[in-house]
N, C-alpha and C positions, 0 to 999 in steps of 0.2 A: 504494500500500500504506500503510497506517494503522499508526503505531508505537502501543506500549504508552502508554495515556491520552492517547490524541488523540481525537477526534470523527472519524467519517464526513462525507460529502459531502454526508448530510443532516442533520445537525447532530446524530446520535445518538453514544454512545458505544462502546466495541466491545463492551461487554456488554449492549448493546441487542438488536447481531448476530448474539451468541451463544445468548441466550434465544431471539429468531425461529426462529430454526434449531433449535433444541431442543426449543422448542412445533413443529413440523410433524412430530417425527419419531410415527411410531406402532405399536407395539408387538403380535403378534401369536401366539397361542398355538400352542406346538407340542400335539402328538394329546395324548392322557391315557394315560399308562404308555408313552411312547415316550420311549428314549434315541436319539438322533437324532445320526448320523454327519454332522460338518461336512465339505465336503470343497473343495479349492483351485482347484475354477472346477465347469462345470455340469453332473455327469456322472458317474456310477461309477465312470469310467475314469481320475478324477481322486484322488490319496489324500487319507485323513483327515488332516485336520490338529490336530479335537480332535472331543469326543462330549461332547453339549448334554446334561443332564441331568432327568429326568424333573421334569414342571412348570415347562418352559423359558417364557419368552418372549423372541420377537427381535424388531429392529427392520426394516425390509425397506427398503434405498434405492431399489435399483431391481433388476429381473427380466429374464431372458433364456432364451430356450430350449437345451436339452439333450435329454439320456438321459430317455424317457419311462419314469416309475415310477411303479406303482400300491401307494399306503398306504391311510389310513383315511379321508382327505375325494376318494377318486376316485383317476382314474387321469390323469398330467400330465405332460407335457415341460417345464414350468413350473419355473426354477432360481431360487431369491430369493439375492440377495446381500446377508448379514448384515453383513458386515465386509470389508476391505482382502482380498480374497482367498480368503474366505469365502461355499461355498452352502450350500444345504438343498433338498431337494425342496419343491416348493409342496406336493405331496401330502402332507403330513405338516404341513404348516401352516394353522392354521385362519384363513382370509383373509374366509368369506365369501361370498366369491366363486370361477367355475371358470375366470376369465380372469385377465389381470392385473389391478395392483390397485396396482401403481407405476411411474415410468416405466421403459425400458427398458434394459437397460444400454449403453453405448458402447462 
């Protein structure tokens, strides 16, 4: 582990580490005129925890299946995980794509 202002093992700084990691992440639109219910893992049957606000964008770490929901890009078992605990239906996210699009979660 690297304390505050040491270098990594490859001679970078830790705010080298930090911007890497920042540049991958990528950001993805929720539908248009959708308030979008977050909820505490992949599934309906999971409660909100908070509601995304119309003209949202989220970042998606990684995806795992749930409760199949049909919104406005299709119909998906597809659950992205925005945050620590945090999903959203892929169907209501504009990816793109009807498959994944991140790794998957563990």
């Amino acid at each position: 582990m690297t304390g505050a202002g040491t270098e990594t093992a490859d001679g970078r700084g830790p705010e080298a580490v930090i911007t890497a990691a920042a540049a991958s992440v990528r950001y993805y639109s929720v539908a248009p005129g959708v308030r979008l219910n977050v909820r505490s893992g992949p599934g309906t049957g999971y409660s909100v925890v908070r509601v995304l606000p119309e003209g949202s964008k989220v970042a998606i770490y990684c995806q795992t299946p749930g409760t199949r929901i049909r919104g406005p890009y299709g119909t998906s078992n597809i659950w992205d995980n925005i945050a620590n605990g945090q999903y959203v239906s892929d169907a209501y996210i504009y990816t793109g794509s009807d498959g994944y699009v991140a790794r998957r979660c563990s």
